[in-house]
N, C-alpha and C positions, 0 to 999 in steps of 0.2 A: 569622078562621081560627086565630091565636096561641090567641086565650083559648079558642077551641071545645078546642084539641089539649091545652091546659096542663088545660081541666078533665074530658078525657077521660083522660091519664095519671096523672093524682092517683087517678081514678076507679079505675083498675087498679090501679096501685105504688103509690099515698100512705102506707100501712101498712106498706109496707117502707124509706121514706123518699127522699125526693128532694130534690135541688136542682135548680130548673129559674130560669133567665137568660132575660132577654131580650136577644135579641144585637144590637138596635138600640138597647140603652138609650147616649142619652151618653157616661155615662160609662165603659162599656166600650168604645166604638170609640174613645176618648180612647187608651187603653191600646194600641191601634195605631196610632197617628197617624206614629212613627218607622216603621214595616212600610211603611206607605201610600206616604208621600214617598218610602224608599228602591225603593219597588217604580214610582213613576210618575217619578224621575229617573232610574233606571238600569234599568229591565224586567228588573229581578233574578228573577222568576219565571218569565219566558220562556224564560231562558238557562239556568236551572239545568235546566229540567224539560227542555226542548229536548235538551240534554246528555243528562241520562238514557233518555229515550224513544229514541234511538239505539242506547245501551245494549240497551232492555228489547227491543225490536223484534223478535226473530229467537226470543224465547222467550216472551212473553207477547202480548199483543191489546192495544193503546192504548186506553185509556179515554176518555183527554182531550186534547187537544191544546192548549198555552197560545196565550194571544195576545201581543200586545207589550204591551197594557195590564189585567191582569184584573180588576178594579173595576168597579163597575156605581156612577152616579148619582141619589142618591132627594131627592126635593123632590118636595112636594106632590101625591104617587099616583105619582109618574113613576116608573121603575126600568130607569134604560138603561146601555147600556154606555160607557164611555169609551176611547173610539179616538186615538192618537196621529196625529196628520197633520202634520209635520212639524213645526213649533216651538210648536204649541197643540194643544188636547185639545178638542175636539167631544165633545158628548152624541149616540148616537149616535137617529136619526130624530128630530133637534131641530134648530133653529137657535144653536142655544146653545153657545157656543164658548170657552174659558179659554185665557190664555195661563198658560206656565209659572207665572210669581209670582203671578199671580189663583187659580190653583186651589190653589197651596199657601195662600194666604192662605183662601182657603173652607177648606179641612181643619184650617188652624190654628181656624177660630172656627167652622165646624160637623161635627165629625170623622163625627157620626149623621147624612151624606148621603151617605157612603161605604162601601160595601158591598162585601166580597169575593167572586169568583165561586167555582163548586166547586174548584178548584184551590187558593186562598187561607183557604176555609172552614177547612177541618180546618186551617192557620198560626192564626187566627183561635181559632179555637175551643181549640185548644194552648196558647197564650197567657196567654187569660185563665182556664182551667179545664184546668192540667196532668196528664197521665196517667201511669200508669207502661205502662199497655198499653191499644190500641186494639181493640175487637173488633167487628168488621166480618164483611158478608154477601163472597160472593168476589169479585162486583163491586167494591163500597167497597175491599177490601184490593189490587185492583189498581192504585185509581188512588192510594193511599196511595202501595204502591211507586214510584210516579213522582215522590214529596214530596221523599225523602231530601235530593238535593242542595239542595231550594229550603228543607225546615227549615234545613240547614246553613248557609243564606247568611245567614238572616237571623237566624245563632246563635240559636234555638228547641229543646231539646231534641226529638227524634223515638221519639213511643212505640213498645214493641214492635206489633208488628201478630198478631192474634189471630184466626183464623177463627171465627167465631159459630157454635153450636147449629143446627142443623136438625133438624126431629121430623117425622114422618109420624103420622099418628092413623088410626087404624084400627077403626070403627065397631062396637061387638058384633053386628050384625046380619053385617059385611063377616070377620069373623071366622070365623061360622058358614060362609061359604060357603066361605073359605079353606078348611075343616078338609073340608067337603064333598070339597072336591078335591085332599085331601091336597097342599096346599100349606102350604108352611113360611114362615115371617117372613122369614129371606134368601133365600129366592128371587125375593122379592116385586122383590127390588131387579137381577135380570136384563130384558133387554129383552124388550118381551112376545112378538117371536118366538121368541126361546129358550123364554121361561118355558109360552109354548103348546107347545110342541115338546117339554121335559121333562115336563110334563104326558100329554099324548096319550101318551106315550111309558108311563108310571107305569099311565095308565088303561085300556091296552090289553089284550086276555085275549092276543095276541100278541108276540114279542119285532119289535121293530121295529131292533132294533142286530144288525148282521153284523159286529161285530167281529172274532168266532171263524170266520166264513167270510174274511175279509180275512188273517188269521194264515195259513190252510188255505192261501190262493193262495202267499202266501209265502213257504210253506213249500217248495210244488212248485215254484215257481222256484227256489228256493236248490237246488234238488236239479241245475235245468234250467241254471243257471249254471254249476256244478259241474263238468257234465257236459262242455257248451259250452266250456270252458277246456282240457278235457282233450282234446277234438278237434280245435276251431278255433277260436281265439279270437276271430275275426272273428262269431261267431256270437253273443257275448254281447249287444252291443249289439240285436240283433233278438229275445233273448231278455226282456230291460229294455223294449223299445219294448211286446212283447206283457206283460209283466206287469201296466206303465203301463195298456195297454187293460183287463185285464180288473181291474183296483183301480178305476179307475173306473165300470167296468161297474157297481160294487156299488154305489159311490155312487151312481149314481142310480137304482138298484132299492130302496136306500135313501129318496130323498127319495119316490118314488115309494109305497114303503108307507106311507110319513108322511103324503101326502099324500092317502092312501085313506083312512087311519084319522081323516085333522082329516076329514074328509067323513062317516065315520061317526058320529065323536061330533063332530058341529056342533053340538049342543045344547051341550057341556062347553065346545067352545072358545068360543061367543059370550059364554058366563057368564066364561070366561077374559079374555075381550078387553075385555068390559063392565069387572069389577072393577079389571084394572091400568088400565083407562082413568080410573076414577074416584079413584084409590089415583095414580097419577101420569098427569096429566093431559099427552098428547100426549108422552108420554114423558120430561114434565119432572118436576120435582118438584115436591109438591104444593103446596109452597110458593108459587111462583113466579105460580099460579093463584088460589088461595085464600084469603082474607082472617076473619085469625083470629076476626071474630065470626060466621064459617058455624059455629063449633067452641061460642063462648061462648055462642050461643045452646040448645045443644044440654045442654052441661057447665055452664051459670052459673058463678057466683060459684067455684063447685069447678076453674076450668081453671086459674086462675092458681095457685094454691098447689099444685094438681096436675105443673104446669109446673117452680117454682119446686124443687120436690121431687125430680124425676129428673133436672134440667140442671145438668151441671157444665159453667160457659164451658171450662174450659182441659182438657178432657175426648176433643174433636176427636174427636167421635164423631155419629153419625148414629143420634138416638134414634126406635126406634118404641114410639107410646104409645097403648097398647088403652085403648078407651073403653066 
């Protein structure tokens, strides 16, 4: 699987230059062997990140939660986690058991059996391949945010954190229909009930907003409040209760024309609801669904420097790219 991905990324970016590591080689898990010992004598990645996730709690969504040991143990195919059980370390669904000075003594003489989990990864990966900024999808930057304290313990510098490029591609075929339906490029990015609702709305030989009827009512109440004060004041609030009725009276004479007109052009809306379905997929983004060679097979060779051409990372922009 390593060498499939190393010579499928050469395959794309080799031309634009890389350095790719193997992050099991020896001699780089040597380079964390101090990380290792300090994080499975003291559970220094539990405590820091613990600490923070209390913190982040109330404003963001936990991505991870640590354990008391974060390392996983590899020998021979195996890949399990190492669980603290009181004064020894268990592999975990093994029989295989280290006490304290046994397992430092395996990390002293084979460091390549020790494996960071996703919390430790990006420590790991800092280490031996320093950043000055990290740019990451919003998931990855969330659980980034939860590092801060645990780079700090283990004195690591912590790169800035950088939200990554998102693009939407948008078919010349899906184009034309847009332009059909007098649909614009941001609007694309409302939710498809609205964006069906401004639509029918645009395509109608009728006006479907009472806005200027809602003013009208308004208007005659301010006249009827007016009035109401000058009599009895006890009247206003019965004048407020009847305005309320008849404001919404409109609203839904309102949803109710709307609701005639997506019936008339049900042919527009389905072509409506077909495209943002295909354009953002369950209302996600197309991302989230779609896997960039649906795009490379379509663009070849032409996606990537196409790509390379409109993306600025530090740009924190939401690119749409016509095809």
């Amino acid at each position: 699987m390593a060498a499939a991905n190393r010579y499928l990324i050469n395959a794309l970016f080799g031309a634009y230059g890389l350095v790719i590591l193997d992050g099991d080689d020896r001699n780089l898990k040597a380079l964390m062997r101090p990380v290792i010992e300090k994080e499975l004598l003291e559970k220094t990645c539990f405590t820091a990140v613990s600490k923070t996730n209390k913190l982040l709690k109330d404003r963001y969504k936990i991505q991870v939660n640590p354990r008391e040991t974060n390392l996983f143990y590899l020998k021979d195919g195996l890949r399990e986690r190492l669980i603290l059980a009181g004064d020894h370390y268990q592999v975990n669904r093994t029989d295989q058991v280290f006490s304290k000075e046994a397992l430092l003594q395996e990390l002293s003489d084979f460091p390549e059996r020790f494996s960071p989990n996703v919390l430790m990864r990006p420590l790991y990966q800092e280490r031996i391949l320093p950043n000055l900024a990290y740019i990451g999808g919003a998931g990855e930057i969330s659980y980034w945010l939860q590092l801060k304290a645990c780079f700090k313990a283990f004195q690591t510098p912590f790169p800035l954190l950088v939200l990554r490029n998102s693009v939407l591609m948008v078919a010349e075929k899906q184009q034309r229909k847009l332009q059909r339906l007098n649909i614009d490029f941001p609007s694309l990015f409302l939710d498809q009930e609205r964006l069906v609702a401004m639509t029918v709305k645009d395509l109608s030989d009728i006006s479907l907003d009472l806005s200027v009827q809602r003013r009208a009512v308004q208007a005659v109440f301010k006249d009827l409040k007016r009035l109401a004060t000058k009599t009895d004041p006890s009247f206003t609030g019965a004048v407020n209760a009847q305005e309320k009725r008849q404001l919404n009276g409109l609203d839904t004479l309102e949803k109710r024309l709307l609701k005639a007109q997506k019936r008339k052009l049900s042919g527009e809306v389905k072509r409506i609801r077909d495209l943002h379905q295909v354009l953002f997929p369950n209302g996600k983004l197309q991302e989230r669904y779609r896997n960039f060679t649906t795009y490379y097979l379509e663009m070849g060779d032409g996606l990537i420097p196409e790509l390379m051409c409109h993306l600025d990372p530090f740009s924190n922009t939401h690119t749409l790219l016509a095809y």
